[in-house]
N, C-alpha and C positions, 0 to 999 in steps of 0.2 A: 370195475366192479369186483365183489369180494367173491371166490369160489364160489360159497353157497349163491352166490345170487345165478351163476352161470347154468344150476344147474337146467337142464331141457326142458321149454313150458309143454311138449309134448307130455312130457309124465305126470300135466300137472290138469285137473278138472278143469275145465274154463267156467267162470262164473258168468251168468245169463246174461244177458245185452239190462242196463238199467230200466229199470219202469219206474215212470217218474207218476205220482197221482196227480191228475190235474197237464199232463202235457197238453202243448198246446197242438205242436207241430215240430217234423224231424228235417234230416237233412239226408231223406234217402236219394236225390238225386245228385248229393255231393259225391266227391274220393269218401271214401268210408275208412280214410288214414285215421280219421277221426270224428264222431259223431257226433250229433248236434240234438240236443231237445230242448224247448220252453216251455215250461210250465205256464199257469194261467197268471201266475203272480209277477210272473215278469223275468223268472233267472234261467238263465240259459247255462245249461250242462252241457260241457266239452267233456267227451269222454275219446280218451286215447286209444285206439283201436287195434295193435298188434300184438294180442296176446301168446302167439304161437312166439314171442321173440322177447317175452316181457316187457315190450309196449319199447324197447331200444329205440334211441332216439336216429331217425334217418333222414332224407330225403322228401320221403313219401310221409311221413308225421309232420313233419316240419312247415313245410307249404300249407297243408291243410291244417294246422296248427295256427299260424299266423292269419291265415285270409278268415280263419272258423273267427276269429278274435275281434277281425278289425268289423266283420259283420255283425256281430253281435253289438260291437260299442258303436255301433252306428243307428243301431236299429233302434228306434224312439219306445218300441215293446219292451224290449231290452234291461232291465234296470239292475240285476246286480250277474255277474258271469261265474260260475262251477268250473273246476279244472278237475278231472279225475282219472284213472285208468281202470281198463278193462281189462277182466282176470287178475292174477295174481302180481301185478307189480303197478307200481305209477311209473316208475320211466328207470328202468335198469341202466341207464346211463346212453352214451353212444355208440350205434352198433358199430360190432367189432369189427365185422367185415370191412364197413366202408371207411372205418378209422384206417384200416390195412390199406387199402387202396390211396387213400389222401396219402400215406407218408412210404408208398410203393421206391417213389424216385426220388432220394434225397437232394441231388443235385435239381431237381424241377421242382422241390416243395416249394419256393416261393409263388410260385406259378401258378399252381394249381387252386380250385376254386373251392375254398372251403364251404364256399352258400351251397355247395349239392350237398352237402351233410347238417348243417347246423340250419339253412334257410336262408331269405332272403334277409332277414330279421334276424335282434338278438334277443336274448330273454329280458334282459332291462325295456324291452316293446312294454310288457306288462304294466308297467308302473306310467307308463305315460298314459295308458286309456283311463278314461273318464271313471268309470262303472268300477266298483268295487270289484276284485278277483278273490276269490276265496277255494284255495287248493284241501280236496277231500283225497289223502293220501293212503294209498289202499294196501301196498306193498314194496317194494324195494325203489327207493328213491335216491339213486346214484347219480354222480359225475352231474353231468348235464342237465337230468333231470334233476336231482339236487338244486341247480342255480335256476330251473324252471321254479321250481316248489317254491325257493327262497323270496323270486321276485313277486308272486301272486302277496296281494295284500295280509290273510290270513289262512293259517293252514289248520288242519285237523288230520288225523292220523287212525290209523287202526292199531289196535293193540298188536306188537310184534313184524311192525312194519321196519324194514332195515332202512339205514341210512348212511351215504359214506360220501366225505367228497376227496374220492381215491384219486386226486390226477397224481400225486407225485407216485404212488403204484404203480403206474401204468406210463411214467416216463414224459410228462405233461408239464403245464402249468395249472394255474386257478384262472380256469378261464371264463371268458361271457361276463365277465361281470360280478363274479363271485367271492370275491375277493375286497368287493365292494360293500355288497350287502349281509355277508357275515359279521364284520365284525362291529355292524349298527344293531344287530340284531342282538350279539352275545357278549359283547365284548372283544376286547384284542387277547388276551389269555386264551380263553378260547376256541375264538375263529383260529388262533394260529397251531392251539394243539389240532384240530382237527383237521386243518391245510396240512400242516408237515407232519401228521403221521398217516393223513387217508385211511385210520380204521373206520371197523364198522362200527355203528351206535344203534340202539333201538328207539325204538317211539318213546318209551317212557323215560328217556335219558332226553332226547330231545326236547321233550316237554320242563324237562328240569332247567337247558339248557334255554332255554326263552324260545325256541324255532317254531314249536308247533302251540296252538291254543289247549289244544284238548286231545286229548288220547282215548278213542272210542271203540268198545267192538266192534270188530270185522263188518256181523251182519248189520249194525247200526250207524254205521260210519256216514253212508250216504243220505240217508235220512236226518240226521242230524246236521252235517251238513245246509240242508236244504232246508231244514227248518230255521237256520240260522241264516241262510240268506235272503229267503223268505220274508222274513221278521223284516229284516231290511229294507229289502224292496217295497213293503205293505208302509212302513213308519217313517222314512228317511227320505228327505228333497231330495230326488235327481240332480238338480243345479247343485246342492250344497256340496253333497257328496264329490261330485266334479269339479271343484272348487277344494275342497279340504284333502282330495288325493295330489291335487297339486303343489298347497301346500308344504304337506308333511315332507314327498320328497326334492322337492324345489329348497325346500329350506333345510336341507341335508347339507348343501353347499354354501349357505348362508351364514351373516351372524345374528346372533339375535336383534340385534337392532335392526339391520335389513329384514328378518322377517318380523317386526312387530309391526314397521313401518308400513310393509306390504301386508299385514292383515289388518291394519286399521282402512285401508282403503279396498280393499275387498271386502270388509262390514260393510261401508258407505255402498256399495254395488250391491251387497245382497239385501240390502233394505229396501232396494227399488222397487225387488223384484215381489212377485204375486207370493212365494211360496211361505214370506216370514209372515202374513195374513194371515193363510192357511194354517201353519203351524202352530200359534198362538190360540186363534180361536178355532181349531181338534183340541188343542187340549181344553180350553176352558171347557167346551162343548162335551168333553169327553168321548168322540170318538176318534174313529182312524183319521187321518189328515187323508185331501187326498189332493196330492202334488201333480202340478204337472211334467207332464212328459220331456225329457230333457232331449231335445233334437234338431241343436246345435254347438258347436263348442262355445264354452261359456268362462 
């Protein structure tokens, strides 16, 4: 991460634990590496929890990061999931410390276990769950956190949020995965000026850059957010959605004839189902559809 990002969140105000209107229920008897609310609509906000450290990617985020994930996209309540961080950064990259520690013994680096830092999981997890992920990026999204932000379906940003994907700074590669989903995202020009030189970018360069949807105030970041996953959750077939995230990136490694092939027979399966009913006649009807609950892999 870049100087400014290093500096102390000691010096910095912590912003208030999120209040979501309409929560439904928390995860106060979880790790608190990371928290958990659902609103009544159905979306579940992950919110990254170590602000005294800029929310650094460790150990203790990590775990509670992946299992907060696979709970959510299991739970039939469930229907679209929030990524966001608390206080002033979404994920200032990985911490330093246990970067230090992993590459203490160069002669045992093979050896040693990179899942106590990075988790059992990698961030490409994201793209396999079902449920849409939409990342509400609140302040410095580095390194690791970067290729977390990247792999969440769609992102949003606050005005003057930094961005860097510094590994060659810091003596690395483009790791997790990142390497992968950059330059689908912006291109190979690009992805590669921003690999090989690891500066920093802001929100509204990002936004230029294709990475983020929308670049929002600070104080309006999370709300809009959530009105935008909202929308979704109230309008969009569970099945369909679980079905079209597969899709998109399943057919990343395709040709187009293999995915047309494979979407003509996944119409013939979604026509089976209850929810192309529902959708047709909500709209003729002109109300909301109201889909069923997606709870099991489809």
């Amino acid at each position: 991460m870049e100087p400014e990002m290093l500096e102390s969140a000691a010096s910095h105000e912590e912003d208030p634990p999120m209040s979501t209107a309409g929560a439904a229920e928390s995860n106060a008897g979880q790790d608190d590496a990371v928290l958990v609310e659902t609103t009544a609509s159905g979306v579940a906000v992950l919110t990254l929890n170590r602000p005294e450290r800029l929310n650094t990617w460790g150990g203790d985020v990590a775990g509670a990061f992946y299992s907060s994930l696979e709970r959510a996209d299991a739970d039939p309540a469930v229907r679209v999931i929030v990524v966001t961080g608390r206080g002033k950064a979404f994920c200032a990259g990985a911490q330093l410390g246990a970067m230090a520690a992993v590459g203490e013994s160069l002669d045992n680096i093979e050896q040693r276990n990179l899942s106590e830092l990075v988790g059992d999981r990698q961030p490409h997890f994201l793209t396999t769950l079902r449920k849409p992920v939409i990342a509400a990026i609140n302040g410095a999204c580095v390194g690791i956190g970067l290729t977390v932000a990247l792999m969440c379906d769609v992102r949003f940003a606050a005005a003057g949020a930094k961005f860097a994907a510094s590994f060659a700074r810091r003596g690395l590669v483009a790791e997790y995965g990142v390497s992968w989903i950059l330059p689908r995202l912006t291109g190979w020009g690009v992805a590669l000026d921003l690999l090989l030189s690891g500066r920093t970018f802001l929100a509204d360069e990002a936004l230029q850059l294709g990475l983020i949807k929308e670049v929002v105030a600070p104080e309006q970041l999370l709300q809009r957010t959530l009105d935008y996953a909202e929308d979704i959750a109230r309008n969009c077939s569970p099945a369909s959605l679980a079905v079209i995230k597969c899709q998109a990136y399943g057919d990343a490694r395709r040709t187009v004839e293999e995915a047309t092939a494979l979407a003509e027979t996944l119409l013939q399966q979604s026509l089976q189902r209850p929810d192309v009913i529902e959708g047709i006649t909500s709209f003729l009807e002109k109300r909301a559809p109201n889909f069923p609950e997606l709870t099991a892999p489809d």
